[in-house]
C-alpha positions, 0 to 999 in steps of 0.5 A: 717323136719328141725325142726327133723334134728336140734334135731338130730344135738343137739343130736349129739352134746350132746353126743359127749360133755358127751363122752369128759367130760368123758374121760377127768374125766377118764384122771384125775381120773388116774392121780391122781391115779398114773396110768398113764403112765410117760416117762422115761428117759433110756441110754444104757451103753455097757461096757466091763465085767472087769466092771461089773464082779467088780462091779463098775458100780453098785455102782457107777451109782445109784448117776447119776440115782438118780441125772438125774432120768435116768435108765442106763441099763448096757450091759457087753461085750468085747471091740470089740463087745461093739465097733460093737454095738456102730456102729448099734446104740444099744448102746448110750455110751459106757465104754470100754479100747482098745485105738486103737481100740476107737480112729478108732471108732472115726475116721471112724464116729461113735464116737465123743470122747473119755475121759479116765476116769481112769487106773488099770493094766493087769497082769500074773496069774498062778496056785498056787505054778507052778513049773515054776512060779519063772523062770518067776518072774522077766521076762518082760511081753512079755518074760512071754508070751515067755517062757509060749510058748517055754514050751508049759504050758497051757494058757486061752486067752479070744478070744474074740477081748476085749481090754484085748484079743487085749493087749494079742496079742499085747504081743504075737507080742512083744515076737516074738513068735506066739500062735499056741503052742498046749496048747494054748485054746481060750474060747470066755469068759468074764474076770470072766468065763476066770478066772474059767477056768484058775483055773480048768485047771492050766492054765496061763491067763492075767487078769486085776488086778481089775476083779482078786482082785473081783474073787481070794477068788474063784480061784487056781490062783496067780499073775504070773507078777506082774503090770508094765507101759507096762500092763497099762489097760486104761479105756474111755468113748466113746460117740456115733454120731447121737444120738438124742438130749435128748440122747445126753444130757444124754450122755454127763452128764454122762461123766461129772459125772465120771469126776466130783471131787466126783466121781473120789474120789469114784474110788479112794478109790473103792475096798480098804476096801474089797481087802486092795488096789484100783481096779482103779487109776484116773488121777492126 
């Protein structure tokens, strides 16, 4: 009897060491065939869509994945929805241009810091040729923003809480009129689409100048008023508290990388071949 239990056990035994052997040569055997399956290394950048309707980001982050053999997907939004998904964590850094804005995320614990990286300006586009573009030529930008009320002329607003939406209301409030005028249309749109709009409708709209330079070859628009220090278009790197510490090491490179000499040189010259003049400026 107990001969019978010992050659059972040894059986067992056996079966078990040709199963492991197995799976361990099978293991191999995928590894050296490359199909095994690797971790790879992701970051989700929410940004806002001035961004990605230029093309910046394209072109300037395949240097960082190719450095940190990092995948950066990219999640174009207003400022004010890429804030809210920075709150619920489904961002892990963010690239947006609402100072205020940031500097509450901040404040309130879902960020940690706030680097402007670089600057371009907001400006005043209108139809081409409108009747009343010259009366506003030499106007500051919240008497643009009067006048275009007092006349009831048509206007495209974003209307949807981006950082250019909220430096539209900010003129507004400079004005001392309000925007209940009845030519007044809010499109809950990203730069690009509010550009369109503006030019199938005649409409006036305020736009950065580097979305506009990137789309015009496209639109019935013309700068209406021109860029000056009060239109100045900031744009920083917000990084997210409570992320884990890989996340969090990724997140701080890629700050660093947009700090770095090369890079700041890239945004420097970006968009002069093409459109004779740069999208950005960096801070000498």
């Amino acid at each position: 009897m107990r001969n019978k239990f010992l050659s059972f056990l040894t059986l067992v035994f056996l079966s078990m060491t040709m199963v492991a052997c197995s799976s361990t040569a099978k293991g191999d055997e995928q590894s050296k065939s490359g199909d095994s399956k690797e971790t790879v290394k992701e970051i989700t950048l929410v940004t806002t869509t001035s961004l990605e309707d230029t093309g910046f980001l394209e072109d300037t982050l395949k240097g960082f994945e190719d450095e940190n053999d990092v995948e950066v997907n990219v999640v174009a939004k207003g400022t004010g929805e890429a804030l809210e998904l920075g709150k619920s964590k489904d961002a892990d850094i963010l690239f947006v241009h609402a100072k205020q804005k940031e500097e509450d995320f901040i404040a309130e614990g879902y960020g940690v810091d706030r680097s402007e990286i670089m600057y371009n300006y907001f400006v005043v586009v209108g139809p081409k040729d409108g009747a009343d573009n010259k009366s506003m030529k030499d106007l500051s930008a919240s008497d643009v923003f009067k006048y275009i009320s007092e006349n009831n002329l048509p206007f495209i607003s974003r209307g949807d809480e981006s950082g250019t939406h909220t430096k539209e209301l900010s003129l507004w409030e400079k004005s001392g009129v309000d925007n209940s005028f009845e030519n007044y249309n809010e499109v809950g749109k990203g730069m690009a689409a509010t550009l369109q709009m503006a030019s199938e409708m005649k409409a006036y709209a305020l736009t950065d100048i580097g979305t506009f330079l990137a789309t015009k070859d496209n639109l019935d628009l013309e700068i209406v008023k021109q860029a000056d220090d009060s239109l100045k278009n900031v744009y920083s790197i917000v990084t997210i508290s409570e992320l884990d510490k890989e996340m969090k090491i990724i997140s701080d490179k890629l700050v660093e990388y947009y700090k770095s000499e090369s890079v700041q040189k890239q945004i420097k010259e970006y968009g002069v071949s093409e459109y004779g003049e740069p999208l950005f400026f960096v801070f000498e």
